[in-house]
N, C-alpha and C positions, 0 to 999 in steps of 0.2 A: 166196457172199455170206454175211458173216458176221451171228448172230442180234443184233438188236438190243439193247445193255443195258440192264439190268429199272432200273425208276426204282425210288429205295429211299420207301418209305412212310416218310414224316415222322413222327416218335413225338414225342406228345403230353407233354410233361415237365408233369408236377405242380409248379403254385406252393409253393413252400417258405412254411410259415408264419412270421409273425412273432414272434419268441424272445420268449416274454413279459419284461416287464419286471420287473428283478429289485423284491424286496419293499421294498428301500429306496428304490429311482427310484420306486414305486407310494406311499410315506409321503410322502416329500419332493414328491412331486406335489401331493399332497391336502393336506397341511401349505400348501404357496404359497397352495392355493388356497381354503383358508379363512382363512388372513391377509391376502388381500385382500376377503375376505366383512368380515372384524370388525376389522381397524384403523382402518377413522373412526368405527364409535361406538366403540370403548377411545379413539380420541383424546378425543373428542366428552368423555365419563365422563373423564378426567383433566382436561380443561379445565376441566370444571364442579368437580369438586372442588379443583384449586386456585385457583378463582375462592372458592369456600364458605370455605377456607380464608385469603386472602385479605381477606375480608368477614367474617369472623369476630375478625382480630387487633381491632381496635378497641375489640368487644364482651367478650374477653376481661381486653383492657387496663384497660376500666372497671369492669370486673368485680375485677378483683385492686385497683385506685383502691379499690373505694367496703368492701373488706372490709379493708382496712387502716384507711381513716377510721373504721369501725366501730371496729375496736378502738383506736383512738387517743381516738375519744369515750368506751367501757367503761371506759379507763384511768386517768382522768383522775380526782382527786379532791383534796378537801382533807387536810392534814395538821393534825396537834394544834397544831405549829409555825407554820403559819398564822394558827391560832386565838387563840394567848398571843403572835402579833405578833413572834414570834423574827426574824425577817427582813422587818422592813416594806419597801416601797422608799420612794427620797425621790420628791418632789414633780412629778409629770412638766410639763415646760412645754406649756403647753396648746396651741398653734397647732398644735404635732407629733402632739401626743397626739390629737387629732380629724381630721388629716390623712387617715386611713385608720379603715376599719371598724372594724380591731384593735384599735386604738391601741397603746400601750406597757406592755407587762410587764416590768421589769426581773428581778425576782425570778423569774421563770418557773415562779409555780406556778396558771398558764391566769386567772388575775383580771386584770381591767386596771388599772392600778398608781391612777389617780386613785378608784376602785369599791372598790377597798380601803381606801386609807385613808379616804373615806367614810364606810364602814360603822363602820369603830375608832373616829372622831370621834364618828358617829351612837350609837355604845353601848362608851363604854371600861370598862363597869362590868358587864358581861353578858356570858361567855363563849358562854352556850349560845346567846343570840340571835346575835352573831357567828357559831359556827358555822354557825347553820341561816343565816343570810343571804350569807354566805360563801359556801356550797355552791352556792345556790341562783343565785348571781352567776356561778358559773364554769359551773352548766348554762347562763344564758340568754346568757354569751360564745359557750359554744360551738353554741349554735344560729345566733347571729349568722356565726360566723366557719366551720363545716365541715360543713354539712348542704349537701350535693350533689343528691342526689336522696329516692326516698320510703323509704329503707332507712336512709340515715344519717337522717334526720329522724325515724324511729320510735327511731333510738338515742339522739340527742338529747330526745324527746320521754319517753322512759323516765326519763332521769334527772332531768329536768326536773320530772316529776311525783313522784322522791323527793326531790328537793329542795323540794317546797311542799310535801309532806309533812313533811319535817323541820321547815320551818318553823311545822306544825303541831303539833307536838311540841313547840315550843320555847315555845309558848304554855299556859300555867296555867290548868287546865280548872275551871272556874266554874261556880256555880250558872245564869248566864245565858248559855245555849249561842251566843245570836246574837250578844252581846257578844263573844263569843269568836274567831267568825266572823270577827269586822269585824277583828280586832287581827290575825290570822294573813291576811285580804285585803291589809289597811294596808302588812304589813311586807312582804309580796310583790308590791304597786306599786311599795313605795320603794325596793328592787332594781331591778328595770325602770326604774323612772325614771332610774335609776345611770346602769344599761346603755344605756339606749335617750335616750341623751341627745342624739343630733345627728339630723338628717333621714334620712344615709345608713345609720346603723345602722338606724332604725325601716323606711326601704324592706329593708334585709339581713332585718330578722325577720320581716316580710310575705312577703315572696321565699321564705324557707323555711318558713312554711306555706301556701305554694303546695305544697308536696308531704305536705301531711295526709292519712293512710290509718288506717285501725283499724292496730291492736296492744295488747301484751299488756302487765301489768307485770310490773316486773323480781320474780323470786323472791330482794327482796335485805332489806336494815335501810333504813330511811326515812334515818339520817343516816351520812354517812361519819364524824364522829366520835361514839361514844354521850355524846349531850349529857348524860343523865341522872349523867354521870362527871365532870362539868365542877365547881366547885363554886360557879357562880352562873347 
């Protein structure tokens, strides 16, 4: 009888480890999975800034608006030409001319054509009073007609105050200072009254000092033309 055969003892095989993962599968891993940590707040942070951006054109917009009327107000001024009446206009027909704020400037140099020849009527014998009443006609147009908010309204309100100034200038200083007062008050109502001769104008000039703030005056000369070079 033949010996029985040997049963073979089972050998225990060691688990193979797993081949670590190379160093880019280990980046690319950790890359996915902080871009799913931080893409909705980066969305979140781009939504809001071109929301801000968005919400900002407007403010921009009025912002480039209101530093152009500035300098379209700074700009503005009489010439000597003006003053010796070189280009008067004719005679605006009034239903038009009071139709709007503006009225009618033919000539286009910012007076409203009826306030000018006014004032030539009011003094054809007095250049300097012309001038100063002249200037001071095209500051209170253009307070009437381009004062937006409280930034053009300090532009306008700058030249407005050398233009009373001028007009105070153009007044012959006397021994009786109050007297004097009264003739440079006089001749800067009778402007205003020019200008501010229909309802809708007087609401316009009301409307724009709704937006009265402090400011500075201008570091300029009282009159756009020097009256004192005028020879009356």
């Amino acid at each position: 009888m033949s010996p029985a055969p040997k049963r073979k003892t089972p050998t225990r095989s060691t688990p193979k480890k797993a081949a670590p993962l190379p160093p880019v599968a280990r980046r690319s891993f950790s890359f996915d999975r902080m871009w799913r940590l931080v893409r909705w707040p980066l969305l979140i942070v781009a939504l809001l800034y071109i929301a801000l951006v968005i919400y900002r054109i407007p403010a921009v917009g009025d912002q480039q608006k209101t530093t152009q009327a500035v300098a379209q107000i700074q700009s503005q001024h009489i010439t000597l030409a003006d003053v010796m009446g070189d280009n008067l206009p004719f005679v605006p027909y009034e239903p038009n001319n009071d139709a709007t704020v503006a009225g009618i400037d033919q000539n286009n140099n910012g007076i409203r054509d009826d306030v000018e020849l006014a004032i030539f009527k009011l003094h054809p014998d007095s250049a300097k009073i012309r001038a100063a009443e002249l200037q001071y006609a095209l500051d209170q147009q253009i307070m009437i007609t381009e004062v937006l908010n409280n930034q053009t309204w300090i532009a306008a309100a700058q030249e407005d105050s050398r233009g009373f100034a001028c007009i105070g200038d153009s007044v012959p200083i006397t021994s009786d200072s109050s007297k004097d007062l009264k003739t440079v008050n006089a001749r800067a109502k009778e402007v205003r009254d020019l200008v501010l001769n229909t309802p809708a104008r007087q609401n316009a000039w009301h409307t724009a000092y709704n937006f009265t703030t402090s400011y500075g005056d201008l570091n300029a000369s009282d009159c756009d033309i020097d009256i004192n070079l005028l020879p009356n």
